[in-house]
TORKOL-4160 file (C-alpha; in steps of 0.2 Angstrom, whole numbers, padded with zeros to 4 digits, m for minus):
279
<pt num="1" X="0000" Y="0000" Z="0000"/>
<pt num="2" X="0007" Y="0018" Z="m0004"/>
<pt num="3" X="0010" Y="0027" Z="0011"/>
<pt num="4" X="m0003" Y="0041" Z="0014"/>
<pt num="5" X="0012" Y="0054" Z="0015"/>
<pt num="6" X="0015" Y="0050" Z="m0003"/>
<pt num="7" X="m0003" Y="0054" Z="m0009"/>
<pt num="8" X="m0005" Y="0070" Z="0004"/>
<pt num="9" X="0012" Y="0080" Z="0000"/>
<pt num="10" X="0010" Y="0079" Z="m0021"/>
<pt num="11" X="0011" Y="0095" Z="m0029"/>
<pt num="12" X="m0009" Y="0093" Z="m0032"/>
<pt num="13" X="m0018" Y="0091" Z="m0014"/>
<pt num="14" X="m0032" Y="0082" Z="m0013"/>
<pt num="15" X="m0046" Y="0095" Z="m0013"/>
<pt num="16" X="m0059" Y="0084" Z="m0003"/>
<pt num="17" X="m0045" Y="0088" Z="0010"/>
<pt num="18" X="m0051" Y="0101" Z="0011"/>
<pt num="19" X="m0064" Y="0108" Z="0023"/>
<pt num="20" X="m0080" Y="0114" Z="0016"/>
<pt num="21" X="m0082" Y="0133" Z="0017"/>
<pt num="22" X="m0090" Y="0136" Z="0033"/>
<pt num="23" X="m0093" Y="0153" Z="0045"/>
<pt num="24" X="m0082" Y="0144" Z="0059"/>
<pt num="25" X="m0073" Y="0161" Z="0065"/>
<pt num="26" X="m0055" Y="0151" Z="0072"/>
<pt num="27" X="m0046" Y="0169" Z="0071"/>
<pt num="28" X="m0047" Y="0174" Z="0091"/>
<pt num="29" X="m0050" Y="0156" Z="0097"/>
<pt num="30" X="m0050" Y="0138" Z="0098"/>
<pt num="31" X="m0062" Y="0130" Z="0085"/>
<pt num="32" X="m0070" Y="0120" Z="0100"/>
<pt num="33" X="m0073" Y="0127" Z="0116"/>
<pt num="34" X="m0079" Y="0118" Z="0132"/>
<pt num="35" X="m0081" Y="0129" Z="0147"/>
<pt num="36" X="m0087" Y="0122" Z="0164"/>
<pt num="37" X="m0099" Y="0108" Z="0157"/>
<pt num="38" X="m0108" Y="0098" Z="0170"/>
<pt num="39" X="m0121" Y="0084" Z="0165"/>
<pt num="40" X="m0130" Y="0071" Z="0178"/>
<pt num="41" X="m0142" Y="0058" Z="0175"/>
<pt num="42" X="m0152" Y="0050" Z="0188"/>
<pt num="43" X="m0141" Y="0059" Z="0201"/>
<pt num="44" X="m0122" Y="0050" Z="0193"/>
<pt num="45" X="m0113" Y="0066" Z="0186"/>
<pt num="46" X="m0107" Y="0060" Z="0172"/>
<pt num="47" X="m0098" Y="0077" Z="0168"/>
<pt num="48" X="m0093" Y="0086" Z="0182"/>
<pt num="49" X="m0086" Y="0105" Z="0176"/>
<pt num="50" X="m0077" Y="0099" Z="0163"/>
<pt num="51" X="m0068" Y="0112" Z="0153"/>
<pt num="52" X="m0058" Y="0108" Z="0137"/>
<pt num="53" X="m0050" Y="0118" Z="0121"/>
<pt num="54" X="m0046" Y="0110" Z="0103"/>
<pt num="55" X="m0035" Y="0123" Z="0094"/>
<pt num="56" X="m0040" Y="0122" Z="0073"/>
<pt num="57" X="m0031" Y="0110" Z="0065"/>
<pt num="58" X="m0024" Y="0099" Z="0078"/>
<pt num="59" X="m0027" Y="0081" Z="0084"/>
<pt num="60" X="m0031" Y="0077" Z="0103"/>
<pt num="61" X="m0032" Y="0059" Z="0109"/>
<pt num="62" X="m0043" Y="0057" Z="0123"/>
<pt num="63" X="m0041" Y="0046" Z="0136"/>
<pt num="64" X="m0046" Y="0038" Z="0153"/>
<pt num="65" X="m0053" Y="0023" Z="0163"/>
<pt num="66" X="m0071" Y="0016" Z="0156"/>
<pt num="67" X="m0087" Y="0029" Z="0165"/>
<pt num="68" X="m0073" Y="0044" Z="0165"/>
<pt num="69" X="m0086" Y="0052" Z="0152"/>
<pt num="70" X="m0078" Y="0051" Z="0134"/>
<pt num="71" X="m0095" Y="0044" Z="0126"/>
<pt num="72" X="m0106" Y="0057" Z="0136"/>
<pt num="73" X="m0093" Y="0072" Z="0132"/>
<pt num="74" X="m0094" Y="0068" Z="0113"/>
<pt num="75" X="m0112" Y="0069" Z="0116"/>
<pt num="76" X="m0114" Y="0083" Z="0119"/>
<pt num="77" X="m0103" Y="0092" Z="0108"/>
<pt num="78" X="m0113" Y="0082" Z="0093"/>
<pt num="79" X="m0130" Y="0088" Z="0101"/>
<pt num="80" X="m0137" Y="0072" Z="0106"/>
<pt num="81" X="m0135" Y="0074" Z="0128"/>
<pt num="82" X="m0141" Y="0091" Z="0133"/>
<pt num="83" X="m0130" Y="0098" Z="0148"/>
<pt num="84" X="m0137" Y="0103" Z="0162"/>
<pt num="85" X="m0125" Y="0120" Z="0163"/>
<pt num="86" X="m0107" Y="0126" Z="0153"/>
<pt num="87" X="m0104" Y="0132" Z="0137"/>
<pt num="88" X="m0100" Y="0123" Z="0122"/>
<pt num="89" X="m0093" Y="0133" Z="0107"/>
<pt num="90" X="m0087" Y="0129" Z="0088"/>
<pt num="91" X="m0076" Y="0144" Z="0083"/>
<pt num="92" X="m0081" Y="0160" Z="0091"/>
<pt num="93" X="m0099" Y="0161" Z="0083"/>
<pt num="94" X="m0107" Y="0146" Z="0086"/>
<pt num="95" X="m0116" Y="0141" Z="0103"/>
<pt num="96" X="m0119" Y="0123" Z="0103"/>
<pt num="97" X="m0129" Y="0121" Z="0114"/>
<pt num="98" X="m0143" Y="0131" Z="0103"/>
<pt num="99" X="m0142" Y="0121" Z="0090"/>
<pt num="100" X="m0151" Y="0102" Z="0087"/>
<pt num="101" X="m0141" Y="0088" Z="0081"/>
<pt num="102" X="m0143" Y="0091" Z="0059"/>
<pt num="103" X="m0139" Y="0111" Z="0062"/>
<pt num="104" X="m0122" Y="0103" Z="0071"/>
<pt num="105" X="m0117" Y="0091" Z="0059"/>
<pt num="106" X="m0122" Y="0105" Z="0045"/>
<pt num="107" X="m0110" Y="0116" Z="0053"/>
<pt num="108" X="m0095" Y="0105" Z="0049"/>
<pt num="109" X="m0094" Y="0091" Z="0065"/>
<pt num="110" X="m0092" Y="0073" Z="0061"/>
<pt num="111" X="m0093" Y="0058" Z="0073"/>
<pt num="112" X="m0086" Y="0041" Z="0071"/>
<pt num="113" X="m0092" Y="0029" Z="0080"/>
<pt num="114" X="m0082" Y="0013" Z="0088"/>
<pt num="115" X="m0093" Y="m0001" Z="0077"/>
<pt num="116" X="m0095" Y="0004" Z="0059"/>
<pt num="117" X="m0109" Y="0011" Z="0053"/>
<pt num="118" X="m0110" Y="0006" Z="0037"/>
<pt num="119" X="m0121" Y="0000" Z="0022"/>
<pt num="120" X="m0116" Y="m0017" Z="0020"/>
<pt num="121" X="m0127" Y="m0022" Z="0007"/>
<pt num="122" X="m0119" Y="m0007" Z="m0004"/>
<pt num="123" X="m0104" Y="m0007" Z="m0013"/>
<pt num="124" X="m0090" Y="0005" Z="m0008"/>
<pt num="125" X="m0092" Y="0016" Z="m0020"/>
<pt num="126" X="m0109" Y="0018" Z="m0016"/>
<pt num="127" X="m0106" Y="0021" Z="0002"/>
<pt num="128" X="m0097" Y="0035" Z="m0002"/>
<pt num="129" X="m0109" Y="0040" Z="m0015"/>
<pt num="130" X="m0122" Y="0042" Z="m0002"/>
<pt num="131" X="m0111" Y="0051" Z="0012"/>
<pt num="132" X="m0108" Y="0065" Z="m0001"/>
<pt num="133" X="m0125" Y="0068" Z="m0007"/>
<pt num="134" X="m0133" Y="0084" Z="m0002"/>
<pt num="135" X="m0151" Y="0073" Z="m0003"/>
<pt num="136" X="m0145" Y="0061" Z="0011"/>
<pt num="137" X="m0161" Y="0048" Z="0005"/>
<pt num="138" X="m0155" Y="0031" Z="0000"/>
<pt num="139" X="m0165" Y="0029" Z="m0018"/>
<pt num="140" X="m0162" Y="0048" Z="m0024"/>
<pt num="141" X="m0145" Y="0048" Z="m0020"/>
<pt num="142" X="m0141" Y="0032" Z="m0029"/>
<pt num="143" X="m0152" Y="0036" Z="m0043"/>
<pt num="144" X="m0144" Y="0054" Z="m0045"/>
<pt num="145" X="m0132" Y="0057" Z="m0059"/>
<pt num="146" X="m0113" Y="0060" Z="m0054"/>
<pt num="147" X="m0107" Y="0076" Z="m0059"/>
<pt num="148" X="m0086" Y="0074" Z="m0064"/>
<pt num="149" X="m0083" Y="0083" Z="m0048"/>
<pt num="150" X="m0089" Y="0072" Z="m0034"/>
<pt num="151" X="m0084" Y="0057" Z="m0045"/>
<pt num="152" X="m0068" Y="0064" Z="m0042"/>
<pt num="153" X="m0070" Y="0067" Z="m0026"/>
<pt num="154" X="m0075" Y="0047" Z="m0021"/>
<pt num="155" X="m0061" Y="0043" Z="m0033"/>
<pt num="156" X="m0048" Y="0053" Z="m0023"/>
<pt num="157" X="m0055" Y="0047" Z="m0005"/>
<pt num="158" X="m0054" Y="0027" Z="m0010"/>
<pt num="159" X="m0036" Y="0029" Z="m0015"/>
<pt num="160" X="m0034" Y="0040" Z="0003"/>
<pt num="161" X="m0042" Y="0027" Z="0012"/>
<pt num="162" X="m0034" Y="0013" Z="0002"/>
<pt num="163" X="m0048" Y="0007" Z="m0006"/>
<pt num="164" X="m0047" Y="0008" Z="m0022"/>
<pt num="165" X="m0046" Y="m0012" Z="m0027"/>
<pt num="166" X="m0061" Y="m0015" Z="m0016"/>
<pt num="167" X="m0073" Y="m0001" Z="m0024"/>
<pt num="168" X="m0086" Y="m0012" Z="m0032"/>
<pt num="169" X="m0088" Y="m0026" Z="m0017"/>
<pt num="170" X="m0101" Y="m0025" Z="m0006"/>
<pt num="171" X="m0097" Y="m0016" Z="0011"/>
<pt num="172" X="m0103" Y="m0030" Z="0022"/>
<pt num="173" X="m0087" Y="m0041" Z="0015"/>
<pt num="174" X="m0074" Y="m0029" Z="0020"/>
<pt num="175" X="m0061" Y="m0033" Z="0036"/>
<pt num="176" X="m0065" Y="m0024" Z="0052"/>
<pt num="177" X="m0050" Y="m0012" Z="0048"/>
<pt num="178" X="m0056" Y="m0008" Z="0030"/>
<pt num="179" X="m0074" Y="m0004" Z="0037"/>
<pt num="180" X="m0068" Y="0008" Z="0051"/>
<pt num="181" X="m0058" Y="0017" Z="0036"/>
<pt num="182" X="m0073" Y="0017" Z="0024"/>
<pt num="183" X="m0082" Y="0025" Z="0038"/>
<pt num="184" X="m0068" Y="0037" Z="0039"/>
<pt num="185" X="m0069" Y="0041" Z="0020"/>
<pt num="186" X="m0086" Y="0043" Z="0023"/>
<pt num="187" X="m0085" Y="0057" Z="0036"/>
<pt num="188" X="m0073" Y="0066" Z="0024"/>
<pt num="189" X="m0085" Y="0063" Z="0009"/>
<pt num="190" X="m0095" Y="0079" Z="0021"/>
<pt num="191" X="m0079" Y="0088" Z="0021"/>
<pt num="192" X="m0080" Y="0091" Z="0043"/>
<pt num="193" X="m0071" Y="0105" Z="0051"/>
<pt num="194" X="m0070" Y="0093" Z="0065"/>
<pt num="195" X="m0069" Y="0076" Z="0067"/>
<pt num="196" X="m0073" Y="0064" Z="0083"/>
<pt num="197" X="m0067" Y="0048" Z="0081"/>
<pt num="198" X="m0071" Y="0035" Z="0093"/>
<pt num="199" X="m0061" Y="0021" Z="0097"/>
<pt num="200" X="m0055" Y="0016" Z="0080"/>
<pt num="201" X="m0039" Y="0003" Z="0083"/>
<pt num="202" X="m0053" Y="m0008" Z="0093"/>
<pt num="203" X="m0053" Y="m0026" Z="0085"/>
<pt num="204" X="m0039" Y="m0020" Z="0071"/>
<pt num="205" X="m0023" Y="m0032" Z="0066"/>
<pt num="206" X="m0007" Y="m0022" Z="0069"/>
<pt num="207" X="m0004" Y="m0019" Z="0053"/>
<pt num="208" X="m0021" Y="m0011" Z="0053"/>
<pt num="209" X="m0017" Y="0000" Z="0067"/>
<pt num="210" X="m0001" Y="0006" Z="0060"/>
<pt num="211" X="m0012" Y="0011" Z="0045"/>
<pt num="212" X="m0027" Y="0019" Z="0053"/>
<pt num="213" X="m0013" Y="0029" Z="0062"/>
<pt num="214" X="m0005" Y="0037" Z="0044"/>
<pt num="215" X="m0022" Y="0043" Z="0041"/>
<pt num="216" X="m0026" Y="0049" Z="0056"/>
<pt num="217" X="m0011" Y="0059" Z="0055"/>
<pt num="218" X="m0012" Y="0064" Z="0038"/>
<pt num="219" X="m0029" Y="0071" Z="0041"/>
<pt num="220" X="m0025" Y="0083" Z="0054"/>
<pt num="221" X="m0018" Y="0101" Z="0050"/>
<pt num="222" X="m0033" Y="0102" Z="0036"/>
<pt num="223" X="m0045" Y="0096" Z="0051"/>
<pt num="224" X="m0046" Y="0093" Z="0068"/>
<pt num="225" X="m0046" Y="0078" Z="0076"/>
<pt num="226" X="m0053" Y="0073" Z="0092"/>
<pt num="227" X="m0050" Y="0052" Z="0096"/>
<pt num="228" X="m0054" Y="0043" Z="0109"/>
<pt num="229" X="m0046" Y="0027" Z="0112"/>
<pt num="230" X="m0039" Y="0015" Z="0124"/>
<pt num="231" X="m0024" Y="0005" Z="0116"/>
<pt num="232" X="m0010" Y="0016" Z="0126"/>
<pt num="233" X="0003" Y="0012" Z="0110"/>
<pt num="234" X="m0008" Y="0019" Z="0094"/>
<pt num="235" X="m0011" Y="0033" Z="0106"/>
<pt num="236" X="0008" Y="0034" Z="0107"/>
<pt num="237" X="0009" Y="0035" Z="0088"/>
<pt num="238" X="m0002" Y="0048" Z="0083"/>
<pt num="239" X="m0003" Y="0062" Z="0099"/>
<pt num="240" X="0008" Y="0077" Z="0100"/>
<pt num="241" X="m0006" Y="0079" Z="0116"/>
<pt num="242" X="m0015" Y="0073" Z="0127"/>
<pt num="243" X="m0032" Y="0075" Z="0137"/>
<pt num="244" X="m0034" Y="0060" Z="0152"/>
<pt num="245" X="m0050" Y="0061" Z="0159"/>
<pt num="246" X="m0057" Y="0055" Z="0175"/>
<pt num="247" X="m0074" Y="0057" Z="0184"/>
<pt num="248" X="m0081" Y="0068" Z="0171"/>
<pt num="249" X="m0068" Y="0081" Z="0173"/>
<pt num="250" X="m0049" Y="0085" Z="0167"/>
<pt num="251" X="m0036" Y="0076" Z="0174"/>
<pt num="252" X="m0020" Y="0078" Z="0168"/>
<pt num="253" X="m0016" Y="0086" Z="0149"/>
<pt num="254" X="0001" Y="0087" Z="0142"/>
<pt num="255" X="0012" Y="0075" Z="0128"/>
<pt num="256" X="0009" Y="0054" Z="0130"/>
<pt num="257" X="0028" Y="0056" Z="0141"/>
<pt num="258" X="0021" Y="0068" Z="0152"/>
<pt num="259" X="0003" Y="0061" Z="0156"/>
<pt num="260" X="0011" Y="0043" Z="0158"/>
<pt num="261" X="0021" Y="0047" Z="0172"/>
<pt num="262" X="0009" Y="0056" Z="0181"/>
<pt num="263" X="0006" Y="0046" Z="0196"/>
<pt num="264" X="m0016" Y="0052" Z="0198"/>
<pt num="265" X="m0014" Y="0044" Z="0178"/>
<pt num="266" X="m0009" Y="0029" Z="0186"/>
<pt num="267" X="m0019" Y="0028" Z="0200"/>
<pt num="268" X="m0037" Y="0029" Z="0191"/>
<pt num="269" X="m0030" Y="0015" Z="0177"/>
<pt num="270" X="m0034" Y="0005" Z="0192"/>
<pt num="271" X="m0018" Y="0007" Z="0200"/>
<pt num="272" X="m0008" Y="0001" Z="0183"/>
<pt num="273" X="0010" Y="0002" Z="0184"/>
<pt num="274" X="0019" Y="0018" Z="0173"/>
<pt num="275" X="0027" Y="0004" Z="0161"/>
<pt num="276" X="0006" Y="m0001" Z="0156"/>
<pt num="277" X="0002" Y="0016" Z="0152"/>
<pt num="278" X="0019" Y="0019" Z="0141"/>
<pt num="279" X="0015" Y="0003" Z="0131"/>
């Protein structure tokens, strides 16, 4: 497989890498802005004052012990959990939490969950068809003529996500690894802002892993990146930093080296010697 830095750094960029044109106003800010966000249900807080920046263009791994409130953060910057105070901005314009779940994903914020999500019954091609339709229903976007341009487009994001030889076989046949990438390919098919990517090694080969890891690097700078995971090496691999999370709120923040030899990082991996979390 060519390596993605071979098909990012040629004289042409890939235009789909490109973020649609969208009023996110980064110039005097971060391009997402958590400030003291609490959320409880049935009396557990599952966010407890969390606050949290994302600079434009950068990729942040996530991380922390299983209830530290990863899922129910992602939540709510996506719209779906409602908190119960904070703020949650995208850019300097755009309160969040004002906005229902389509006027977020219209805005240029796209979610990757852990188990694929997609049409296995469709080829890959046709996948990614669908993803970049602006009519987003089955049977008219399948039945609507490719213009040259988002031909293109699919055509460029099968050979980024190394795809290209599988274009015309049904989704459903695909490895675990080569779904989690379609996926992938599908959120840039929307061309995000920002994209939240939820545990995407889980269940890959290693040879998968080092893969998903190229992309993920590749993609940030043109977007950013948010990624929970748990498997402490890929996180290793890809972070410049990192954000550990614990009870709902921020725990310790700084490179993998740094936040590895904390010892509250240790302790809440239940006790977990420093040598687990370096792995």
């Amino acid at each position: 497989m060519k390596p993605l830095s071979s098909l990012i750094q040629r004289d042409r960029v890939f235009d789909f890498l490109k973020p649609r044109e969208s009023p996110v106003d980064v110039r005097h800010g971060p391009i997402l802005y958590l400030d003291e966000v609490s959320v409880s249900f049935d009396g557990f807080k599952a966010i407890d004052r969390l606050s949290l920046t994302i600079d434009d263009g950068e990729l942040r791994c996530i991380i922390g012990p299983n209830g530290a409130g990863k899922t129910t953060m992602m939540d709510i910057i996506t719209g779906k959990t409602r908190p119960d105070s904070g703020e949650v901005w995208f850019g300097t314009r755009h309160d969040l939490l004002r906005l229902d779940e389509p006027q977020i994903a219209t805005l240029g914020i796209g979610r990757k969950f852990q188990k694929p999500t997609v049409f296995e019954a469709l080829s890959v091609f046709e996948n990614l068809e669908l993803a970049g339709a602006s009519d987003k229903r089955l049977w008219p976007s399948l039945f609507a003529r490719l213009d040259a341009q988002a031909r293109e487009r699919i055509e460029e994001t099968l050979e980024l996500i190394q795809l290209t030889e599988q274009r015309d076989r049904a989704a459903g046949v695909l490895s675990h690894g080569q779904k989690q990438w379609l996926e992938i390919g599908m959120l840039l098919m929307q061309r995000p802002r920002l994209l939240l990517v939820d545990e995407p090694v889980a269940g890959m080969t290693e040879r998968e892993m080092a893969r998903t890891a190229e992309l993920l690097r590749g993609l940030a700078g043109r977007h950013s990146v948010v990624v929970v995971e748990h498997d402490m090496g890929f996180v290793r691999s890809i972070a410049n930093k990192v954000t550990v999370l614990h009870q709902g709120r921020v725990l310790a923040e700084g490179t993998m080296d740094q936040v590895s030899k904390d010892s509250r990082v240790a302790e809440v991996y239940l006790g977990a010697p420093e040598e687990e979390l370096v792995r």
